[in-house]
N, C-alpha and C positions, 0 to 999 in steps of 0.2 A: 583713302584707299581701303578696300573691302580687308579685313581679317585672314580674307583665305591667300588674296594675292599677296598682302607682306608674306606669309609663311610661305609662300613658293619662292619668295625672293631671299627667305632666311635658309631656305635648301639649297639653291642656287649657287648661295656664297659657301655654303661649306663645303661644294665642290671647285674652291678657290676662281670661280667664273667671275669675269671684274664686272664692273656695274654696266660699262658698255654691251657687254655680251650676253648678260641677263636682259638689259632691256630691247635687246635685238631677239632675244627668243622669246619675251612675255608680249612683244606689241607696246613696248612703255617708253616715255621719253627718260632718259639715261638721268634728266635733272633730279626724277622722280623718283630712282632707284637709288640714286644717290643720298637721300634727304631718306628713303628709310633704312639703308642700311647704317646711317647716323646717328637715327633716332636708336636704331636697334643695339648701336655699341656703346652707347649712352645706357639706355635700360638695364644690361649687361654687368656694366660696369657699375650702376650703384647697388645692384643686388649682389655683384662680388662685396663689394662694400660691406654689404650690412652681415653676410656671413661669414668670410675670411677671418680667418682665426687670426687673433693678435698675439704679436708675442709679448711676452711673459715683462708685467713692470717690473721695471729697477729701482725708480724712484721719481718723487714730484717736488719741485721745488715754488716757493713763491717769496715776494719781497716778505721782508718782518711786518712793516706796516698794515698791509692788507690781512697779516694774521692776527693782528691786535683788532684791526676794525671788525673782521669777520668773528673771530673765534675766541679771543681772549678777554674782547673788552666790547662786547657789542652793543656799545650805547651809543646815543645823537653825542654829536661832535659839537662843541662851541668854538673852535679855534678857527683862526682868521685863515682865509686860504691865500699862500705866499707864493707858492711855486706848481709849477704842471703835474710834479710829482704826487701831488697831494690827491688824492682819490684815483689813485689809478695803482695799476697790480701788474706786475708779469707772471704768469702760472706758467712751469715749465713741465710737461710730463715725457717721463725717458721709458723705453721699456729695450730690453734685451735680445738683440737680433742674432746672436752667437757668440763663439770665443773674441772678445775684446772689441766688440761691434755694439754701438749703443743707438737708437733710433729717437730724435727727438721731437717733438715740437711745442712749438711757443702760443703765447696767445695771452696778444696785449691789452688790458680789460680798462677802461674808462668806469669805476661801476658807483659812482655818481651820478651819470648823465647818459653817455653816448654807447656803450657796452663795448661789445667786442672792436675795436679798432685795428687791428691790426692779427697779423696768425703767421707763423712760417713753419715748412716742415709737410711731412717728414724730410728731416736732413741724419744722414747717417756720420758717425762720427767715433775717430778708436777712444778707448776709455783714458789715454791720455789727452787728445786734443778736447774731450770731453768738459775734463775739469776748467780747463783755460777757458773756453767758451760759458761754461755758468757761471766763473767771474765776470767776465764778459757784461754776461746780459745784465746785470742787477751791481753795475759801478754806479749807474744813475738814483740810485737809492740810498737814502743814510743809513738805515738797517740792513744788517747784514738780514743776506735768505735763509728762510728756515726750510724745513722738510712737509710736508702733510700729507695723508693719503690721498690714496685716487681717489675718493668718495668726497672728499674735501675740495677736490682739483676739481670735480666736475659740477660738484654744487656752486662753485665760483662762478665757472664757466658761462654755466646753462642757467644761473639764476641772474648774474649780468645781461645776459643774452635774453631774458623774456624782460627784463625790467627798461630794456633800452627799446625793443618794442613797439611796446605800449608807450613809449613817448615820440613812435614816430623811424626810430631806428633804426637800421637792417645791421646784422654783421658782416664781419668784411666778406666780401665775393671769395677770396679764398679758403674761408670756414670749408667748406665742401673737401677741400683736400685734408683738412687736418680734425676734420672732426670724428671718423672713424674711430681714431688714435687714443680719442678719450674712452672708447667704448659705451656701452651702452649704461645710461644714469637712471637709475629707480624713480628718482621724484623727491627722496625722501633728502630732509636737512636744507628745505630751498632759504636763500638767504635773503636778508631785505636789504636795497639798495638805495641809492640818494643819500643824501646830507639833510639830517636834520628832518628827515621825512617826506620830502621834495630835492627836486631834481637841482641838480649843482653844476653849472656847465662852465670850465674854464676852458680858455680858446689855446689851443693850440696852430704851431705854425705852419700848421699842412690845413687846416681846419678854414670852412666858409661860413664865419659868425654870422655873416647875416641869414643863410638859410637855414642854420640849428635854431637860432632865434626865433625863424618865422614857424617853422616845426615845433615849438616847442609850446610857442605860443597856438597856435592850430588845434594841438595836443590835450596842452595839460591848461591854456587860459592864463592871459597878463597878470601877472604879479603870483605865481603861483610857480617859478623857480627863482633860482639865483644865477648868476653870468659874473664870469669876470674876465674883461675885453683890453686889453695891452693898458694895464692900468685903472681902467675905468669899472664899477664894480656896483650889482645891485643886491641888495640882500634886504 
């Protein structure tokens, strides 16, 4: 559809005329007016996105472990991989929506293998139910969570996320709602991912090993990661 006619139909609507009544006054089938004025609240809404001012951090948390892999101890790993736990991180970042109003979201990072798996949020929450909930997220961990900045949260994030990729990867379909939250990342501090310098994939139970496998292989070429498959293990 030509440029001038969506703009008669973005005038249209903001004299609240519903799509049947625009397209009984443009000559247009109503399917037609429907499908732009969707595209148009779509556009809309991720340029609110990228300008809406965000409120004010409070704080970020992540497991201990991912802060020893990333920032404390950042060297290749020798150790045998035992549990799901092992290369995977929860990065939680909170930022401050008013008196005693905390806004959070999550984002659960594979950054061995598969990146961002998983995202929740924004979920608003009082600074009491707060606490309970960051115990919560991080009981599945033997380290206790430490703190890091936002600058730290987002090099996690978006460096998981470009490493999962390139091997084939997307992040989860909800990233769009919670990726805002992080705000916008410079580039700068991006982190190196995989095990060992090559990709690490242990199977989880929502997870379809044999299509990561064939992905990985497509990707990165046989014998050039490691898998470990309800017991069974290549390295």
């Amino acid at each position: 559809m030509e440029p001038e006619r969506k703009q008669e139909i973005a005038n249209l609507r903001t004299l609240n005329l519903t799509p049947k009544q625009i397209a009984r006054k443009l000559g247009l089938r109503v399917s037609e007016v429907s499908a732009v004025i969707r595209a148009q609240a779509e556009e809309n809404a991720l340029a609110h996105g990228k300008t809406a001012t965000l409120d004010p951090l409070f704080e970020c948390w992540v497991n201990g472990g991912a802060v020893e892999h990333f920032f404390d101890n950042p060297t290749p790993s020798t150790t045998i991989v035992e549990d799901e736990s092992q290369g995977m991180a929860i990065v939680t970042v909170t930022r401050k929506a008013g008196h005693n109003r905390l806004v959070v979201c999550t984002y659960l990072l594979d950054y061995w293998c598969l990146g961002l798996k998983d995202t929740i949020g924004p979920r608003k929450f009082s600074t009491q139910d707060y606490a309970y909930f960051i115990d919560q997220a991080y009981q599945g961990f033997e380290e206790q969570p430490q703190k890091i900045s936002l600058e730290q949260a987002q090099a996690m994030v978006y460096s998981v996320i470009d490493y999962a990729e390139g091997l084939g990867f997307k992040p989860h379909r909800d990233f769009q709602n919670s990726k805002a939250h992080l705000g916008e990342w410079d580039g700068q501090g991006k982190l190196d991912c995989g095990r060992d310098g090559k990709p690490c994939y242990f199977c989880g139970p929502y997870d379809d090993p044999k299509k990561i496998l064939k992905t990985l292989t497509e990707n990165v070429g046989e014998g050039n990661f490691d898998y470990v498959i309800e017991g069974e293990s290549y390295r």
